[in-house]
N, C-alpha and C positions, 0 to 999 in steps of 0.2 A: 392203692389200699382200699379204694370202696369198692373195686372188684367182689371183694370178702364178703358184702351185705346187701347184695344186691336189690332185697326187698324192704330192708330197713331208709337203706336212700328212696327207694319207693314213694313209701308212706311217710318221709318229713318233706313237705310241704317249707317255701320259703318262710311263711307266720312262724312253724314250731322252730325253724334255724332263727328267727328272733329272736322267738319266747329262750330259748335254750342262749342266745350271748346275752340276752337282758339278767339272764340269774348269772354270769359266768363272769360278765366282764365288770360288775361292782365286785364280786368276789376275788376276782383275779386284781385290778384297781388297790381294795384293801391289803392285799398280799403284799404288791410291789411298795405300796407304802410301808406297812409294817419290818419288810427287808431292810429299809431305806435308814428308818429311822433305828433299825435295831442292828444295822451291819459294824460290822468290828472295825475301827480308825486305827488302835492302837498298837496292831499285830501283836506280834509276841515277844517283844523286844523290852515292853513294859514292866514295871516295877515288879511284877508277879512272875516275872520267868527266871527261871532255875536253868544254870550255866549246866551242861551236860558235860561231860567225861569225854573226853575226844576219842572217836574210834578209828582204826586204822586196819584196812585189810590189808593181807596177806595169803602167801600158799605154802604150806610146811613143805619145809625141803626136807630134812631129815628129824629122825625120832631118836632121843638117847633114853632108850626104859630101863629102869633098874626096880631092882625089888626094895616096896618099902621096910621102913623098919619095924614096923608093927599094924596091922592088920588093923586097915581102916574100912570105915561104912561108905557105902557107895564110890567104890573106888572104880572109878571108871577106865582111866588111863594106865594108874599106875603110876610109881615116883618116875623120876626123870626131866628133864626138857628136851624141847623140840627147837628144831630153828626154822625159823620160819620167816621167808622173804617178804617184804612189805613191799606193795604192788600199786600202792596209790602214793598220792600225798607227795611232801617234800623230800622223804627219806626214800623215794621208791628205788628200789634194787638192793635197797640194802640187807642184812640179814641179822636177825634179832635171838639171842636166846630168850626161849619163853618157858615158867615152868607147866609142865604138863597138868592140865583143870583135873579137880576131880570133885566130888559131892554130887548130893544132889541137883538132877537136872544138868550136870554138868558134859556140853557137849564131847564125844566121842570122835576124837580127831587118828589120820593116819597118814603117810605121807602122798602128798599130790592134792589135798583136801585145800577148797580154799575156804580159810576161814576169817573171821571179825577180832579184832582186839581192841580195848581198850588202853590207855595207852595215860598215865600216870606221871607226874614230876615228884619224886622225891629229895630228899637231903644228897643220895646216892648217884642222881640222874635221872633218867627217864626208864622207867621199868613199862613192861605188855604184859596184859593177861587176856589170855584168849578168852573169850566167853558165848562165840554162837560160831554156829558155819554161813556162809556167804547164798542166797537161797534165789536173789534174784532173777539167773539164767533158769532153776527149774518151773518160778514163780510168772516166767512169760511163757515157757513152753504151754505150760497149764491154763494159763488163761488165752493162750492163743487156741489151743487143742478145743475150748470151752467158746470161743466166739465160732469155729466155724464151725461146731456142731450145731451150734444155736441155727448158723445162719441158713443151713445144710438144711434143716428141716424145718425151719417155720421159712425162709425166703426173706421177702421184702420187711414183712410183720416180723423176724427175728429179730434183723437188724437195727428196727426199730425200737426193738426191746432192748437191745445192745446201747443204741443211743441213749436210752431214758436209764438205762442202771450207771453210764458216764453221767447224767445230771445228776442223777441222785447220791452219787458219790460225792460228787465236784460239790454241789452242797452243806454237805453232812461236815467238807472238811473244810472249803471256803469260806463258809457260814454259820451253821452251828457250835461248832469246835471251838474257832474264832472270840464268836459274839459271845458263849458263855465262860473263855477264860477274860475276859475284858469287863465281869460281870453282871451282864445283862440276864436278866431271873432266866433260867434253865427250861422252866416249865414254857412260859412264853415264847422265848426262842425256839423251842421244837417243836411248838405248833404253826410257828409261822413257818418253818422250815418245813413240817410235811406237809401244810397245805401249799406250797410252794414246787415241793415235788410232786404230791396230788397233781395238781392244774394243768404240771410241764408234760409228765411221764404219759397217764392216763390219757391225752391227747395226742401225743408223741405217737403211742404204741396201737393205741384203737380207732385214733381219726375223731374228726371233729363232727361228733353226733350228736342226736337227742339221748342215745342210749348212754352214752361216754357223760354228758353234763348230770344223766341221772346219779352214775356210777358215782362221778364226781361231789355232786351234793351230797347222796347219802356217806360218803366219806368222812367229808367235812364236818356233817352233824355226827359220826359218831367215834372219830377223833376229839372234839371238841366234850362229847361226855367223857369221855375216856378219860382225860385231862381232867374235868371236876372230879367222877370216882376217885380217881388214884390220889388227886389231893386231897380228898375226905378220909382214904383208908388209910394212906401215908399219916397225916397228921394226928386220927384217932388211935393207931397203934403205937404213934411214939417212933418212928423209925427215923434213924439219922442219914441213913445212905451209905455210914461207914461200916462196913462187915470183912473186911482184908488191907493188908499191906498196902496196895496198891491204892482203895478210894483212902483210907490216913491220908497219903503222899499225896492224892492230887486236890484234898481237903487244904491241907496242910502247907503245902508248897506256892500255890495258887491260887489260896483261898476263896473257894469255888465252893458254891452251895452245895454241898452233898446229898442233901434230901432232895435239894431244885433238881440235881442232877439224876437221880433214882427217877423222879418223876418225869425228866425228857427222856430218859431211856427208857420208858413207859411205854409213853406215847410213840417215841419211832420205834421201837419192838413190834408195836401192832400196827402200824402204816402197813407191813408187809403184806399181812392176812388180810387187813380188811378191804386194801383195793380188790384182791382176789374175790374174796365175796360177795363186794357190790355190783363188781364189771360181772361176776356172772349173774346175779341178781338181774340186772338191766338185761341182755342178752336173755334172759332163761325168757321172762314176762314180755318182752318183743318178739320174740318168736312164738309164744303161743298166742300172741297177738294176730300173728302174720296166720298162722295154722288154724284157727278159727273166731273167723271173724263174728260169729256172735257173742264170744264170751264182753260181761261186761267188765265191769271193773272189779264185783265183788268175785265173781269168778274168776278173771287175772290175778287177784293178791291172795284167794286162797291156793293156786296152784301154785304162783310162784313161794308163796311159804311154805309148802308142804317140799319144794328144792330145798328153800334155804335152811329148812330142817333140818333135812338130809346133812346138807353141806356141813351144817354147825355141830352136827354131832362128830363128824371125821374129824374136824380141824380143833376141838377140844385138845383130845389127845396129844396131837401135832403142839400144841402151846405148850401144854404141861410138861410134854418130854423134852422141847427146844430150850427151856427155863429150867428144866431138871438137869439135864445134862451140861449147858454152862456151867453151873454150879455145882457140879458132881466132886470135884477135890475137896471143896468147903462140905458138902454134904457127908462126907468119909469123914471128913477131921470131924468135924460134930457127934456122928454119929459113934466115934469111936468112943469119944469122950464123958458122952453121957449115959445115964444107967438107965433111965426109962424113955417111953417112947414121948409121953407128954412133955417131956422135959428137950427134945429134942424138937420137938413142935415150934413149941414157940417162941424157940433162939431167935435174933436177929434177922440172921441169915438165911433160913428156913422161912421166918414170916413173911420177910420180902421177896421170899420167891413164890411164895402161893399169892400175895395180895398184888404182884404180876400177872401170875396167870388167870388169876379170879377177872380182875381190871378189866384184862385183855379181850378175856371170854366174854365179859357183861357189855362190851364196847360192839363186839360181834354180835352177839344175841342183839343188840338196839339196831345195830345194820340193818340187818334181814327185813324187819318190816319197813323200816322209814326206806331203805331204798325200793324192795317191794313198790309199793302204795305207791312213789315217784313215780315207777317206772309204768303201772297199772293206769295210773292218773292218764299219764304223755301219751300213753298208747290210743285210750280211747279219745281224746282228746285230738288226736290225728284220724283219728276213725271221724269223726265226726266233723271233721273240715272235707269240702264237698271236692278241694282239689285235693287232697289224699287219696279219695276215693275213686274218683276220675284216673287219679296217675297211675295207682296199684291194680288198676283190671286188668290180669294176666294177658300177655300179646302170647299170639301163635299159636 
């Protein structure tokens, strides 16, 4: 992988591979404690978990459609049952009538389909209702089709990138998820968890450099604002986190801080974007480090802000419309419902999608220069050690 930089291994000097694990590894040290002390004991087994509905797959074998008796909304299937063989479990081979779904959202089954049911004890016996189709044979093709084009075109560096989105998952579900149903504050745990994916990935994926530790710091400091904003605009707006069905339930059932929770999904919302901008931050001001060795420092951080400008005005939009479009059903039902546009502003649901996007974007805007300025500082700071300058005089 340092094939990749060949001028950047150059210019760091064994001093700057100190100076760079002297800020990494108290950083990294705090992390692995804060994991430690904040990891989940009590899985999900705890007094807070809600018994699920047992589901049972199967493959329809036959369809019995008949015409309803009166002309229903969202009629997908149509009256009838289906039978449908159950493929897993205790009962497997056996063959169920099930009645045909229909409603809203209501999966669109036909024979050969394998699909999901749900599976009920009544006064009756045990009744199925179908309610999704079975997704996980198309759900590897996809993700198989999606690692070797990764690996296809970036190589060693892909696959590296392949391994850090397995941490950062293995994470998000081992650890965040976990720690915050066991109710350890939301906000906390998702900063310890991206600065954890921070430290793993962004070394994982770009090698252990002075440019990578820049990338890295300026992260951490602008995750860690991100985290105070969003608790200053969360709180002063009054926002509870409950805006659907779904945050009630997991308010409700699991008694899970809703606002804490609005505020981790804050914070790991923008882990995404802001490694992007810092690793290129680092990289942009190392290389015109490398391209001309007179600029100084206040020359390195006006050129490289005059990128991260650039950069931050593209990736505005990219927030706005990633937060817009989550919310785009909530945004229809609002907007159907209300008569003026002020009045749709500043619902619930609308406000906590802008005081995301706003967060996200002030979280980036603090990037650019504090990574900037890091990576300006490191550059000439290696210019100025006499074996830097010794090892970077072009051969040949």
């Amino acid at each position: 992988m340092g094939a990749h930089h060949p001028r950047h291994a150059a210019t760091e000097t064994r001093g700057m591979r100190r100076t760079a694990l002297a800020v990494v590894v108290p950083l990294a040290l705090l992390t692995l404690v804060a994991l430690v002390v904040l990891r989940p004991t009590d899985g999900l087994d705890g007094p807070a978990a809600v018994d699920a509905a047992a589901q049972v797959e199967g493959e329809v074998a036959a369809i019995d459609a008949e015409a309803c008796p009166e002309e229903a909304p969202d009629d997908v299937n149509g009256c009838g049952t289906a039978t449908v063989r159950i493929t897993d479990g205790a009962d497997a081979g056996d063959e169920v009538e099930v009645p045909l779904p229909n409603g809203s959202g209501a999966p669109e089954v036909d024979v050969g389909d394998r699909i999901v049911m749900v599976e009920v004890e009544n006064p009756d016996g045990t009744a199925y209702t179908i309610v999704d189709h079975q997704r996980g044979r198309a759900l590897l093709v996809l993700v198989v089709a999606f690692a070797l084009a990764v690996v296809a075109f970036a190589r060693w560096r892909g696959l590296a990138a392949l391994v850090g989105l397995a941490v950062s998952f293995g994470l998000l579900v081992l650890f965040v998820v976990p720690a915050i149903l066991q109710g350890e504050p939301p906000l906390l745990v998702a900063i310890v968890g991206a600065a954890a994916i921070t430290l793993t990935v962004l070394y994982l994926t770009h090698g252990l450099s002075l440019s990578t530790t820049v990338a890295v710091v300026g992260t951490l400091a602008a995750l860690t604002l991100t985290g105070l904003l969003s608790a200053l605009s969360v709180a002063a707006l009054h926002l509870t986190g409950i805006t659907d069905d779904l945050s009630f339930s997991v308010g409700t059932a699991y008694r899970v801080d809703t606002q804490g929770l609005l505020l981790a999904g804050i914070v790991i919302g923008s882990l995404g974007v802001l490694d992007d901008v810092t690793v290129t931050q680092g990289a942009t001001v190392a290389e015109l480090a490398d391209a001309d060795r007179s600029m100084g420092f206040r020359a390195l951080y006006r050129a490289g802000s005059r990128v991260g400008r650039a950069h931050i005005a593209s990736v505005i939009n990219t927030i706005v419309l990633a937060y817009a479009g989550s919310a785009l059903p909530l945004l229809v039902l609002i907007v159907a419902g209300q008569d003026s546009f002020t009045g749709v502003v500043v619902d619930q649901v609308i406000a906590q999608e802008v005081v995301r996007s706003v967060v996200a974007t002030l979280g980036l805007v603090a990037a650019v220069p504090i990574t900037t300025a890091l990576a300006a500082a490191a550059a000439v700071r290696a210019r100025r050690d006499p074996r830097a300058t010794a090892s970077s005089t072009p051969s040949g």
